[in-house]
C-alpha positions in Angstrom: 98.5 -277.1 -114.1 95.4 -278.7 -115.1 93.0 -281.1 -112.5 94.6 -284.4 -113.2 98.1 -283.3 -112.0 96.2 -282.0 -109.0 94.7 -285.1 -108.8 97.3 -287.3 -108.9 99.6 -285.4 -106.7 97.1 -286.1 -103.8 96.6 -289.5 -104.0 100.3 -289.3 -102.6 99.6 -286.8 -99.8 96.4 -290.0 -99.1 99.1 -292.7 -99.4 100.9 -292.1 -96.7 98.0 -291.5 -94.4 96.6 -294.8 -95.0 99.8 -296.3 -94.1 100.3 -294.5 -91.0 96.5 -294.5 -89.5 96.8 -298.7 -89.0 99.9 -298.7 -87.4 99.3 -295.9 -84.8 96.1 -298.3 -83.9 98.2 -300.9 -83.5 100.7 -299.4 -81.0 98.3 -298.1 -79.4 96.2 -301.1 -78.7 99.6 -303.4 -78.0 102.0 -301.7 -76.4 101.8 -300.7 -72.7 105.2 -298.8 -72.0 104.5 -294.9 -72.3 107.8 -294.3 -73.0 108.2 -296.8 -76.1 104.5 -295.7 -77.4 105.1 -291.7 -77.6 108.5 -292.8 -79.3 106.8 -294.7 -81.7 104.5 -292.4 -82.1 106.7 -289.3 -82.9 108.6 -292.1 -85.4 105.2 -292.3 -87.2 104.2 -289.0 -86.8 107.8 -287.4 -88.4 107.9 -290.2 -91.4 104.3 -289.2 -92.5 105.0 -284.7 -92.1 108.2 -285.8 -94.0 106.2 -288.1 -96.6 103.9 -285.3 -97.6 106.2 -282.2 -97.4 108.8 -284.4 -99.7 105.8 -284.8 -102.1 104.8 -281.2 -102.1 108.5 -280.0 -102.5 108.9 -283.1 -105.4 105.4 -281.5 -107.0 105.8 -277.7 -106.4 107.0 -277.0 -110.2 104.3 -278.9 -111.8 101.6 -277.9 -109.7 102.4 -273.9 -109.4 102.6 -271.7 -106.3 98.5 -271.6 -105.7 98.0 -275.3 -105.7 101.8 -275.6 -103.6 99.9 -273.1 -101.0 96.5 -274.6 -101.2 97.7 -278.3 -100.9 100.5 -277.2 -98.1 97.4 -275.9 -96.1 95.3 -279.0 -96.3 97.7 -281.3 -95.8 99.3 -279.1 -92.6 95.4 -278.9 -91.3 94.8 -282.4 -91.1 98.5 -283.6 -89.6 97.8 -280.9 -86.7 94.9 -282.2 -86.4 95.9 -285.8 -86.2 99.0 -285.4 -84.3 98.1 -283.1 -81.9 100.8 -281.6 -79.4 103.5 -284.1 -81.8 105.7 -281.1 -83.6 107.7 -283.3 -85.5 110.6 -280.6 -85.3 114.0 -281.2 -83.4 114.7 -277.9 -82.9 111.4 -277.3 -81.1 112.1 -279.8 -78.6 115.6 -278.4 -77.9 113.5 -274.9 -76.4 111.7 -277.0 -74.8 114.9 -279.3 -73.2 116.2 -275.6 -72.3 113.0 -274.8 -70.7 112.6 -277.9 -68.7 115.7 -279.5 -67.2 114.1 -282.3 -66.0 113.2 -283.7 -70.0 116.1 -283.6 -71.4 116.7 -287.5 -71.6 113.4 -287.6 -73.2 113.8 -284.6 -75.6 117.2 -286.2 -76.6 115.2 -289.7 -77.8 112.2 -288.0 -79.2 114.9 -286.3 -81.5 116.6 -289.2 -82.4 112.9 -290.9 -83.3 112.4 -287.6 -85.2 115.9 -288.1 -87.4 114.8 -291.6 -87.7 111.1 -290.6 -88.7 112.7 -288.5 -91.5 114.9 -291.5 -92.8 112.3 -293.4 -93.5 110.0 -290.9 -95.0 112.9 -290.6 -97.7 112.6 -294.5 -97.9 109.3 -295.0 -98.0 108.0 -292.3 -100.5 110.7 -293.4 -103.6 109.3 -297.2 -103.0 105.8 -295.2 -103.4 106.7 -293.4 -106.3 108.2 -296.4 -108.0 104.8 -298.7 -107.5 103.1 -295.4 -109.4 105.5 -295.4 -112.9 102.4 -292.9 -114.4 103.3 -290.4 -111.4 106.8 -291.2 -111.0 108.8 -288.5 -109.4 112.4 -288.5 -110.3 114.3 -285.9 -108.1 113.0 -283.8 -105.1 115.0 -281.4 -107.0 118.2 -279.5 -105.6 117.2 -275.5 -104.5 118.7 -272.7 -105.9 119.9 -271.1 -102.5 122.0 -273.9 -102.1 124.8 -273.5 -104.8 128.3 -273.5 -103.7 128.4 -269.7 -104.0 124.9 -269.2 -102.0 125.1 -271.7 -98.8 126.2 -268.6 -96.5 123.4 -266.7 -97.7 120.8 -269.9 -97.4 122.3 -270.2 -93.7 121.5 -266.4 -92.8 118.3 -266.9 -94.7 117.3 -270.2 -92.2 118.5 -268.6 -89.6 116.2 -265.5 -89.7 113.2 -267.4 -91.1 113.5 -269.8 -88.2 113.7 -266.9 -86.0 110.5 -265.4 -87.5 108.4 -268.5 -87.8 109.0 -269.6 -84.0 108.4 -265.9 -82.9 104.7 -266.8 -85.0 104.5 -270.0 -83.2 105.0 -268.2 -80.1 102.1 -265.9 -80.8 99.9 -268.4 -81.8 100.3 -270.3 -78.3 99.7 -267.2 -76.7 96.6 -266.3 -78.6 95.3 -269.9 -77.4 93.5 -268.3 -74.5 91.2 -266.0 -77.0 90.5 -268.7 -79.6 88.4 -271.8 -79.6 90.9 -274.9 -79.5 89.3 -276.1 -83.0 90.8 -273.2 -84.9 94.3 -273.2 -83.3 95.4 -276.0 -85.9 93.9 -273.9 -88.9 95.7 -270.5 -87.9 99.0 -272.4 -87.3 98.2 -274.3 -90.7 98.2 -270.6 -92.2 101.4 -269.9 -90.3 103.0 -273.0 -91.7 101.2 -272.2 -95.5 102.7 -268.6 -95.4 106.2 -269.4 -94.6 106.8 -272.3 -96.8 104.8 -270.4 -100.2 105.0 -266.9 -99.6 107.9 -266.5 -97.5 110.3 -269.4 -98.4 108.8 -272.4 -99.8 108.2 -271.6 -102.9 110.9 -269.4 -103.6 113.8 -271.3 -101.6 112.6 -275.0 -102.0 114.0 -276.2 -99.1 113.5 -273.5 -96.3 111.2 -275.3 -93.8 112.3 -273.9 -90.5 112.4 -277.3 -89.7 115.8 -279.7 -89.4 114.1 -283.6 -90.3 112.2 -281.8 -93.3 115.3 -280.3 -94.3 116.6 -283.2 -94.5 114.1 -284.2 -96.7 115.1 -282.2 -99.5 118.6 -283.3 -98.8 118.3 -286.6 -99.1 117.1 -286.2 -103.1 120.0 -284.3 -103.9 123.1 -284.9 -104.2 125.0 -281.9 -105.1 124.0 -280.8 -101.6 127.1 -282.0 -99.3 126.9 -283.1 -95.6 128.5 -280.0 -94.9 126.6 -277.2 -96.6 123.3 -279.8 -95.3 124.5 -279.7 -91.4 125.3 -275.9 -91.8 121.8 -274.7 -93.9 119.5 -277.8 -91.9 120.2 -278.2 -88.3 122.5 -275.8 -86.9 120.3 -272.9 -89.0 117.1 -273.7 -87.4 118.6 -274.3 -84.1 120.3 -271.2 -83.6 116.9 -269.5 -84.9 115.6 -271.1 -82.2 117.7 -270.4 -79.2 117.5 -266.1 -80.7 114.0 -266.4 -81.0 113.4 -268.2 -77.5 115.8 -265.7 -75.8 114.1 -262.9 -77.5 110.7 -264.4 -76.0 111.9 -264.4 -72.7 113.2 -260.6 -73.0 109.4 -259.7 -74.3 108.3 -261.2 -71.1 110.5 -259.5 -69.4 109.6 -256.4 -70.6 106.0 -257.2 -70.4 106.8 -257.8 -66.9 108.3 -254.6 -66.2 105.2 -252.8 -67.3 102.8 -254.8 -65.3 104.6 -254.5 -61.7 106.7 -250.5 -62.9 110.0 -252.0 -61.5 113.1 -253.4 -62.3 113.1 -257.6 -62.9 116.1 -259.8 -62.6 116.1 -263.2 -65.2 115.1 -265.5 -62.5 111.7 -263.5 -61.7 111.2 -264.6 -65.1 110.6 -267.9 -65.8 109.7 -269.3 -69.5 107.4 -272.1 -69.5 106.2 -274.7 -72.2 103.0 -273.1 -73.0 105.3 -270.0 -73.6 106.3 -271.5 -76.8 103.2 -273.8 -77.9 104.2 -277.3 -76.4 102.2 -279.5 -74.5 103.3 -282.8 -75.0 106.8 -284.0 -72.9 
């Protein structure tokens, strides 16, 4: 890959930045409802992760797997840093619905925002790559792990890769107390960078841990069918989820035991958003 392919693929991870930084401004400065705001918001903040990771995944044979990892770890570094507590993930703010009764109603329109947010991302970055015919991409390109013969396989492979990367997640919110705030978006960055280059990304375009990105990659494919893209995009990540959230909450039970040397029943033991690396509902 030489510099000007490098090149070129970032001005799209800047082009959807500068689209996005005005109209967070705006709502901010107009609109007064809280509720309404953080929807728009996580809208804005959904359709611009989806923008960029649908331009990495377009890119990642052109560019080759040290640039894919590089640019994944920029681009995830500055839209943590941005966004904040936003995760941009449904299946995140399902453990956290389960964790806190009382949010549900919100969790269930932040996740519509996100699927919305995702939408539009897939809009958005083909009318972007048609106003740039030298850079024009034509297909995100279809993954192998998803042939007809494969899509069990590409579930179990979500599945446990969703498990994994939240059970890193998890880590990461509990090594918050030890590191300074500014480096907590670089380490999960790294988390993020590993997973999708190392782990999955690279190898099995597609496996993002993560159902609206998913989606991405579905959207510019079409020998992917809404059934083999329901199985491998949402209900993979969200069973990862729930087994890696109930295998948090045996850890701390465990850890439990240790500390006090007796016996604890599940209620003694009480998961909590910080558990898991949430902050914002």
């Amino acid at each position: 890959m030489d510099l000007e392919t490098f090149m070129n693929t970032c001005k799209f991870y800047i082009i959807p930045q500068l689209i996005t930084i005005p109209l967070v401004k705006l709502i901010k400065s107009v609109c007064s409802n809280e509720l309404i705001k953080n929807i728009l918001l996580e809208i804005i903040a959904t359709a611009e992760l989806c923008a960029i990771n649908y331009e990495i995944t377009a890119a990642a044979q052109e560019i080759g797997p040290m640039m894919f990892a590089v640019s994944t770890f920029i681009v995830m570094t500055v839209w943590l840093i941005r966004w904040g507590g936003i995760e941009a993930c449904p299946n995140v703010i399902l453990e956290c619905m389960l964790i806190e009764r009382n949010i549900r109603y919100m969790g269930i329109l932040i996740i519509f925002a996100e699927m919305i947010g995702g939408y539009l991302a897939f809009k958005s970055m083909h009318v972007i790559w048609e106003c740039f015919h030298q850079f024009k991409r034509s297909s995100v390109g279809c993954s192998t792990m998803f042939r007809k013969n494969s899509v069990l396989h590409a579930f179990i492979f979500e599945w446990l890769l969703t498990i994994t990367h939240r059970l890193a997640i998890y880590t990461i919110a509990y090594l918050k107390e030890y590191l300074k705030l500014k480096f907590i978006p670089t380490v999960q960055a790294l988390v993020e960078t590993i997973f999708r280059t190392a782990v999955s990304g690279f190898v099995i375009i597609g496996s993002f841990n993560n159902p609206v990105l998913g989606a991405c990659v579905r959207y510019g494919c079409s020998e992917i069918d809404n059934y083999e893209s329901l199985l491998v995009y949402w209900i993979a990540p969200f069973c990862g989820s729930l087994h890696a959230l109930y295998t948090l909450h045996l850890c701390k039970q465990f850890v439990t035991y240790l500390v006090f040397k007796s016996p604890t029943r599940d209620e003694k033991v009480i998961l909590k958003l910080n558990d898991v690396g949430y902050n914002s509902l």
